[in-house]
N, C-alpha and C positions, 0 to 999 in steps of 0.2 A: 523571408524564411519559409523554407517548404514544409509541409505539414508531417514529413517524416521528420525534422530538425528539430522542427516542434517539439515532438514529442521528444524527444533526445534531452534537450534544453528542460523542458517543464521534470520529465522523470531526473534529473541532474536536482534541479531544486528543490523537488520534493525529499529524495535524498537527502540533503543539507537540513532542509527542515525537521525530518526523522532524527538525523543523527543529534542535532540540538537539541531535540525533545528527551533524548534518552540520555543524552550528560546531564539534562538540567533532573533525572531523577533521582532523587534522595537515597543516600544509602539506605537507610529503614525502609524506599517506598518500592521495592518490586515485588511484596508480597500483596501488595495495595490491589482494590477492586476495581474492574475496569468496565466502560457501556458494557463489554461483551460478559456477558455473564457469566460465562467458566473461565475465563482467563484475567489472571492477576497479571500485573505489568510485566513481569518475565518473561510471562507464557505471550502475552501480546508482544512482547518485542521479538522475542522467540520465530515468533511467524514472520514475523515482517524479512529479518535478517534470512532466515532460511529461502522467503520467497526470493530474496537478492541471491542468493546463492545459485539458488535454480535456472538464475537467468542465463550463467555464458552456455554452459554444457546445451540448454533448450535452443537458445540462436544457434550453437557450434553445428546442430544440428542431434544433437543425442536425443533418443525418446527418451520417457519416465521408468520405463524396464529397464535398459542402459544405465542409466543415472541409479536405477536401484534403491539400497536405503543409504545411499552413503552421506544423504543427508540430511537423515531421521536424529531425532533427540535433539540433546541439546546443544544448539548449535553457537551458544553466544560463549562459554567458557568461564572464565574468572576476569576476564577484561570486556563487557557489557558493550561499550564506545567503542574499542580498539574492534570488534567484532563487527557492527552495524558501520564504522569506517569501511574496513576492508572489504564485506559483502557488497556496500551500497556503491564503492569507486569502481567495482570489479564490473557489476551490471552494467553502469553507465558506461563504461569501457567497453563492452561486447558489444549493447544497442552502437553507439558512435562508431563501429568498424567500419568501413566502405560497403555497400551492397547490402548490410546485416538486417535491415531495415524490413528489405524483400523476401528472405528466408523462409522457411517454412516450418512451424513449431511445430513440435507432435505434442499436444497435453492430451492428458488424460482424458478430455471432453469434446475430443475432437483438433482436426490441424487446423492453425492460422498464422497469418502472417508476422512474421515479429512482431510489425509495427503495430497488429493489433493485439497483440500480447503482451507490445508494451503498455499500450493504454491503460490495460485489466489489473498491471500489477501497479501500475501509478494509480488507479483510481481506489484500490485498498489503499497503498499507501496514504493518502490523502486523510481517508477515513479514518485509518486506524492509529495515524499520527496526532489526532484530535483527540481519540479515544486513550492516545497515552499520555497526553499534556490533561487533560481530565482527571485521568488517576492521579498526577501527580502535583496537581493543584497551580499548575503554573497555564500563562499566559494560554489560551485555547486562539488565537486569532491565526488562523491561514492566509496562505496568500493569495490574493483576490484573483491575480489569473491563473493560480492551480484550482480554486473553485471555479472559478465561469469554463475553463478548459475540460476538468471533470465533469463538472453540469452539460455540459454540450452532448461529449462524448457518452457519458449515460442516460440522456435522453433517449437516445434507440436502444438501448440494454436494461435498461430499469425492470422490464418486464420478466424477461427471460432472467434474470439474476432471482427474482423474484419467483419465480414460477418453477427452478431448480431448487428454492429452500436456502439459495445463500443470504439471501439476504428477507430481512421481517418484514412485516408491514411496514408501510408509511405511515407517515405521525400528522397528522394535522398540523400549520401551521400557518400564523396570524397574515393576513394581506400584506402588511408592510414588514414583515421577516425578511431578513438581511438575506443575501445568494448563499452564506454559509450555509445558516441554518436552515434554508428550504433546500439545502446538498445534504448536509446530516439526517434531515427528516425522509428526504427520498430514500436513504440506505436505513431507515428504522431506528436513528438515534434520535435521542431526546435532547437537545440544545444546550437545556437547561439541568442538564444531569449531575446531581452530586452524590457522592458514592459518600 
């Protein structure tokens, strides 16, 4: 598998895994508190589905001027699943085109290549799919090769995510801590978080 497939395949499962996380949330729980600290489960899922969204227009080649607000608010509706389906099958469908891989992004922070813009939004993804199996008390265990694959991958970014304010400090964490939790700790979660 080439290491553009890769990443096609691992953002396809991380998808899957988002989308599960957000069925298995309870109707009472989108008002629930999440790692991130101004967002309750909506507003976290909220982001997550929008980042899906932003993905074909971004490969198609549209800047973020282009794209405009037409993706601002709320982007999940009155069907939470049906919404996180359609956004998350729709991105995997753009990265998988032929060539799409190679493209040229224009984000707000500068251009890069698909492939590395797909990495950035599977590697929230990742995080922030923990962050909502957390709020919503259900099973937190990831998949071991979307952690070693994000661990890899933000070993050269760890800083610079850090040094723009996106992401917190790192948390200390025990010599024999699991790859998860030394992936959670490098993005400034606490492991063992209960809201």
């Amino acid at each position: 598998m080439s290491q553009g497939s890769e990443v096609v395949d691992l953002y396809s499962r991380v998808v899957d895994r988002f989308i599960a996380a957000v069925r298995g949330v309870p109707e009472s729980g989108w008002t629930a508190s999440t790692p991130c600290a101004d967002w309750d489960a909506r507003v976290l899922t909220n982001h997550l589905v929008g980042e899906d969204l932003w993905v074909p227009p971004l490969v198609e080649g549209q800047t973020v001027a282009e794209v405009g607000d037409a993706l601002d608010g709320d982007v999940l509706g009155a069907d939470p699943v049906a919404s996180a389906e359609q956004a998350g099958k729709s991105a995997v469908a753009a990265l998988a085109e032929p060539g799409a891989l190679a493209r040229t992004v224009h984000l707000s922070f500068g251009d890069f290549t698909a492939e590395e813009y797909a990495w950035q939004v599977l590697a929230d993804h990742v995080v922030h799919t923990w962050d909502l199996l957390a709020a919503s008390g259900a099973d937190r265990s990831l998949d071991d090769g979307l952690v070693t694959a994000t661990a890899a991958w933000f070993a050269n970014w760890e800083d610079a995510y850090r040094g723009a304010g996106a992401i917190g400090p790192a948390l200390p964490v025990d010599g024999d801590a699991s790859a998860q939790d030394r992936l959670l700790a490098s993005f400034g979660r606490d492991p063992s978080w209960l809201r």
